[in-house]
N, C-alpha and C positions, 0 to 999 in steps of 0.2 A: 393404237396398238398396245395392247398388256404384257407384260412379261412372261404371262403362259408359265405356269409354278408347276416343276417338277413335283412330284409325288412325294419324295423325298433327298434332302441334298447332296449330291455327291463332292468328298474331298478328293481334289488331285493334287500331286506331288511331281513337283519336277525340282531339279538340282539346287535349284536358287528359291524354291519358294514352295508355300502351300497356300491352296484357294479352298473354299466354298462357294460349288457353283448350285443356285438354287432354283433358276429357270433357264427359259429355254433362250433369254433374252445375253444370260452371262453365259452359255454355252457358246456362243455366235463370238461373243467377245473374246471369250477363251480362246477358241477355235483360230480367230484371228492369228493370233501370237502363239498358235499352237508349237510345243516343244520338241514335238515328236516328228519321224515319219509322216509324212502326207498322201497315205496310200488310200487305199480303197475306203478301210473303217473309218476312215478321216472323212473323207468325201461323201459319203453318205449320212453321216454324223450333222455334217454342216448342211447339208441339205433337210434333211429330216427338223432339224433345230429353226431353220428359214421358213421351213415349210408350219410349223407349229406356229410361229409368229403369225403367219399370215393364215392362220387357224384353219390350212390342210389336213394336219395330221394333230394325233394328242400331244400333250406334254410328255404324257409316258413312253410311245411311239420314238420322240426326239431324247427323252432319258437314255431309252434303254441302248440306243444308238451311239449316245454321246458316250454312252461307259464303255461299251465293245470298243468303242475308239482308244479311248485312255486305258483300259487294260492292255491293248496290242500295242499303245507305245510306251505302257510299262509305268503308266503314271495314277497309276491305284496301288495305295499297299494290300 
């Protein structure tokens, strides 16, 4: 399994720290210990990111998912 490379990386910010996440392999991980809400954009995020791994969907597909998620819990500046 490859880490499936976002298009390009996204920074997320949460109160204690800042990441660069740059596939779809540290989005899963992210996701794990996510900081936020674990609602809907969350859930779908993690699915889309699983599903890229296991090369269902694109990298881009699981990007554009993973950011909808961290912009609705407020961890994109």
């Amino acid at each position: 399994m490859s880490d499936k490379r976002f298009p390009y990386p996204v920074r997320v910010h949460s109160p204690t720290s800042s990441l660069i996440v740059s596939t779809a392999w540290d989005a899963v991980e992210y996701l794990k210990r996510w900081p936020g809400k674990r609602g809907r954009d969350y859930r779908i995020a993690l699915q889309h990111c699983l599903d890229a791994l296991d090369g269902l969907r694109s990298p881009r597909t699981a990007q554009v998912s993973f950011v909808t998620a961290a912009k609705t819990a407020g961890l994109l500046l």
